[in-house]
C-alpha positions in Angstrom: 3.6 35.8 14.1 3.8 32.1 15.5 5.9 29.9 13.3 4.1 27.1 12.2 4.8 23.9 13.9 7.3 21.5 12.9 7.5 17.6 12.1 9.1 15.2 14.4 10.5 11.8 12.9 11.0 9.0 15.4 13.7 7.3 13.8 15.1 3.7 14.2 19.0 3.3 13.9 19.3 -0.2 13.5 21.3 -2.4 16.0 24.7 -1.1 15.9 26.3 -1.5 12.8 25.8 2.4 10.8 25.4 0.9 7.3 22.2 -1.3 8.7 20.6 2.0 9.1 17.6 2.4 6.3 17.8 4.7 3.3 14.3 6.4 4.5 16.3 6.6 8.4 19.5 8.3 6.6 16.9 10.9 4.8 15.8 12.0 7.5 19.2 12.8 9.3 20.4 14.6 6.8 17.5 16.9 6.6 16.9 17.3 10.5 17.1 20.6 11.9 17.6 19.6 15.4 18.7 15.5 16.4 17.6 14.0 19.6 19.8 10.9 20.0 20.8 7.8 22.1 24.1 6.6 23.5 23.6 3.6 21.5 23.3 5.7 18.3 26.6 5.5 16.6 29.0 8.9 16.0 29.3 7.8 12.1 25.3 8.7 11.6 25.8 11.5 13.3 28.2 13.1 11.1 25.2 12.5 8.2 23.6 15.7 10.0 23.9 18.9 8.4 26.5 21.5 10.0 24.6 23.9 11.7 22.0 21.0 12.9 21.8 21.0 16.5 22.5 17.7 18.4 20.9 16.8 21.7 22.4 13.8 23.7 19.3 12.1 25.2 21.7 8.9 26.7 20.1 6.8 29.1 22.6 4.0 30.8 21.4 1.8 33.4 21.0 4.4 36.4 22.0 7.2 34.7 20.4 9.2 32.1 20.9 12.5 30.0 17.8 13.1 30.1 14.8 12.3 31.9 11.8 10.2 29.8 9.6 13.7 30.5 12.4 16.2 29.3 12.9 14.1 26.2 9.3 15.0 25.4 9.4 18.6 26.2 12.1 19.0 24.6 10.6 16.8 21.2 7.3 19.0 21.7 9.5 22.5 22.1 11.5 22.0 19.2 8.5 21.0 16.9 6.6 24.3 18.0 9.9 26.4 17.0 9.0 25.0 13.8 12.0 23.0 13.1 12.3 19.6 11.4 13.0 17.2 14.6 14.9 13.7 14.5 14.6 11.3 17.3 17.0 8.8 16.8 17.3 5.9 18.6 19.3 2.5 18.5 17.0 -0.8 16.9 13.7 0.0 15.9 12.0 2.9 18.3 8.6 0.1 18.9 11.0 -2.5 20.3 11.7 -1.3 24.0 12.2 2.2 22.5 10.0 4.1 23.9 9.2 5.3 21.0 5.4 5.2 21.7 5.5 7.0 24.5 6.7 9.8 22.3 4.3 9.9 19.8 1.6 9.7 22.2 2.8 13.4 23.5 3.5 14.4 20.6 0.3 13.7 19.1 -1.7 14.6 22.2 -0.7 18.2 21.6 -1.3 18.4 17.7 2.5 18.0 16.6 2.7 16.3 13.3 5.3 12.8 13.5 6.6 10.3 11.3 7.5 6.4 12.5 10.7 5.5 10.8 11.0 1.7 11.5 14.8 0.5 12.2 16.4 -3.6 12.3 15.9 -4.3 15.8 18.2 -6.2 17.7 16.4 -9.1 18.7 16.9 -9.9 14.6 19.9 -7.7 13.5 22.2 -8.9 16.0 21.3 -12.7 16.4 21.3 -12.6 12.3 24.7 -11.2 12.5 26.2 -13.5 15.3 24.9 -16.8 13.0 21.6 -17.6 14.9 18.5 -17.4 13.3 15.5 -17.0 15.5 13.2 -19.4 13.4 14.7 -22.6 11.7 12.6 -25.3 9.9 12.3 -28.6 11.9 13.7 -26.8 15.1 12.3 -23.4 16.1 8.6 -22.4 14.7 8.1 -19.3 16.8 10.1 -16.4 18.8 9.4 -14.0 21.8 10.9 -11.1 22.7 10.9 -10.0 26.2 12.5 -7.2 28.4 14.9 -8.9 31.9 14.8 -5.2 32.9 13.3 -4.1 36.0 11.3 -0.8 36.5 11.6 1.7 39.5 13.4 -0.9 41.7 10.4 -3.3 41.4 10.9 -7.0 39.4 9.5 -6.6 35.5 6.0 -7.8 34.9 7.5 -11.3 33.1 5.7 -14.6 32.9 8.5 -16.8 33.0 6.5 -19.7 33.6 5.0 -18.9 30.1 7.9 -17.9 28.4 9.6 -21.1 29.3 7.4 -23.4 26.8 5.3 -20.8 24.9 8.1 -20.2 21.9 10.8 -22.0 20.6 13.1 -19.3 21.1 13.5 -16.5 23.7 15.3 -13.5 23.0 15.5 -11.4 26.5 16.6 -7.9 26.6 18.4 -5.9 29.1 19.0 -8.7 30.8 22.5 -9.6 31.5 22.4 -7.7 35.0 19.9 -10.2 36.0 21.2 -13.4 34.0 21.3 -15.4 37.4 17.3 -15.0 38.5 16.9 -15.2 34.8 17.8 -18.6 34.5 16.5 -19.5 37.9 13.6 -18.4 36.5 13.2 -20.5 33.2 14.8 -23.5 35.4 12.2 -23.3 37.8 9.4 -23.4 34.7 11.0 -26.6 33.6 13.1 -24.8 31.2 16.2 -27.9 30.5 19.7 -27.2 31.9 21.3 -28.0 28.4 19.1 -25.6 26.4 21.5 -23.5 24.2 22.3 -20.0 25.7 24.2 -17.4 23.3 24.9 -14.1 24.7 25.8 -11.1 22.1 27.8 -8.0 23.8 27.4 -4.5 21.7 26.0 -7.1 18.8 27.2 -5.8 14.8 29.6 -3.2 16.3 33.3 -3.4 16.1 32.9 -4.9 19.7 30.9 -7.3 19.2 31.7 -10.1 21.8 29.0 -13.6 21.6 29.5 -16.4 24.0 27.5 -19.5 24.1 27.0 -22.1 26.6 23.7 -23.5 28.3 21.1 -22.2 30.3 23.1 -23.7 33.0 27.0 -22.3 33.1 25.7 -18.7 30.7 26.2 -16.8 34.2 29.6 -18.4 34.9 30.7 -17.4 31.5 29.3 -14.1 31.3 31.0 -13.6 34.4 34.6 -14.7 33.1 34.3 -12.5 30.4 33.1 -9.3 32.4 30.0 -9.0 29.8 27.9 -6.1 30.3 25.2 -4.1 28.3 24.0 -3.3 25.7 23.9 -7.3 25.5 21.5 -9.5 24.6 20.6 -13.5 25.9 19.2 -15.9 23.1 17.5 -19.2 24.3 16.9 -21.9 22.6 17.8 -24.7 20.1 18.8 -22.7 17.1 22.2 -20.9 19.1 23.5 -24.7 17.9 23.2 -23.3 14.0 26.0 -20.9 15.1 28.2 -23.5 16.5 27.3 -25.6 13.3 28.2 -22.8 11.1 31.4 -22.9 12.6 32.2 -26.5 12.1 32.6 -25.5 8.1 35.9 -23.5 9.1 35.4 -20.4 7.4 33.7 -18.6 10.1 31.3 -16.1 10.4 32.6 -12.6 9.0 31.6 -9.1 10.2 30.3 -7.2 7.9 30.9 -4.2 10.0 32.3 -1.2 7.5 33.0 -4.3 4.5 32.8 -2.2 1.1 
């Protein structure tokens, strides 16, 4: 007799730091039967998971991936009909440029019972964590969020001209590959020079690395630091709340594995 099928949660692991991760989130790891997770997904959740769990790396890098988008989902929909209890796991919230979406929709479109577990997405976790909030009153009314990311080789679908007066504060991920036509980009849209750039390298992890500038010398910085991704660009006046946080002296502390 066919087992009955399983349940797959797609679970959100928050931006980097494990303790960020919600109670619902840690729930579900410890009672997963098999765990489907990304290189961004830190080793201290996945020793949450029960011993004889099976754990499936599903890491995707730029150019190179574990698994394809299409295996993922095979493997999502073959483990469900086994009849197991399924975590996908993935770094942020699974909404936000998770592809977490595209996983439900196969799982639903062949009857397979899933569960949404929201996570902190990095656009908020990390810039909260680096000192810069995304709204401030009298400076910053409004936010977007936007991938810099480029699909098959072709430039991403991006309204730049848009983007460089539609919200107060830009948040751009996936980016940092492409900072230069970036900030071509925004310059071209009338986008100042001087506006406040932050950048925030493997943001509420151990190696967390933030550099500010302007939209105009971020590249040249980024590049004498060597930053690379996971990273994410912040634009806009309220990156200056982290450099006025810092005036006070006592600096920002990571609360990174604080009791």
């Amino acid at each position: 007799m066919r087992a009955a099928a399983g349940i797959v949660h797609i679970v959100g692991a928050g931006p980097g730091d494990p303790e960020l991760i919600t109670v619902k989130a840690m729930r579900r790891i410890r009672s997963a039967d098999v765990i489907l997770y990304d290189r961004l997904v830190g080793a201290e959740l996945l020793a949450y998971a029960r011993p004889e769990a099976v754990l499936v790396d599903c890491g995707k890098a730029p150019g190179r991936h574990a698994m394809t988008q299409e295996a993922i989902h095979d493997a999502l929909i073959r483990y469900a009909l086994e009849g197991n209890t399924v975590v996908r796991l993935k770094g942020g919230d699974p909404f936000v440029f998770g592809r977490g979406g595209e996983e439900a929709l196969a799982l639903a479109a062949r009857g397979i019972p899933y569960e949404v577990v929201p996570g902190i997405t990095s656009a908020i976790g990390a810039a909260a964590s680096a000192g810069i909030p995304l709204t401030h009153r009298g400076v910053a009314a409004s936010f977007a969020v936007v991938t810099g990311s480029r699909r098959h080789g072709e430039e991403a679908d991006v309204r730049w001209d848009l983007l460089a007066h539609g919200a107060d504060t830009l948040v751009i991920y996936m980016g940092v590959g492409r900072l230069g036509s970036i900030r071509d980009e925004l310059l071209k849209h009338g986008k100042p020079g001087s506006t406040p750039v932050a950048l925030i390298e493997r943001g509420t992890s151990p190696s967390e690395r933030i550099v500010t500038g302007t939209l105009a010398n971020v590249q040249k910085l980024a590049e004498s630091m060597k930053l690379d991704n996971p990273a994410l660009i912040v634009v806009g006046e309220t990156v200056r709340v982290r450099e006025l946080l810092s005036l006070y002296g006592s600096g920002l502390a990571s609360g990174y594995g604080q009791a």
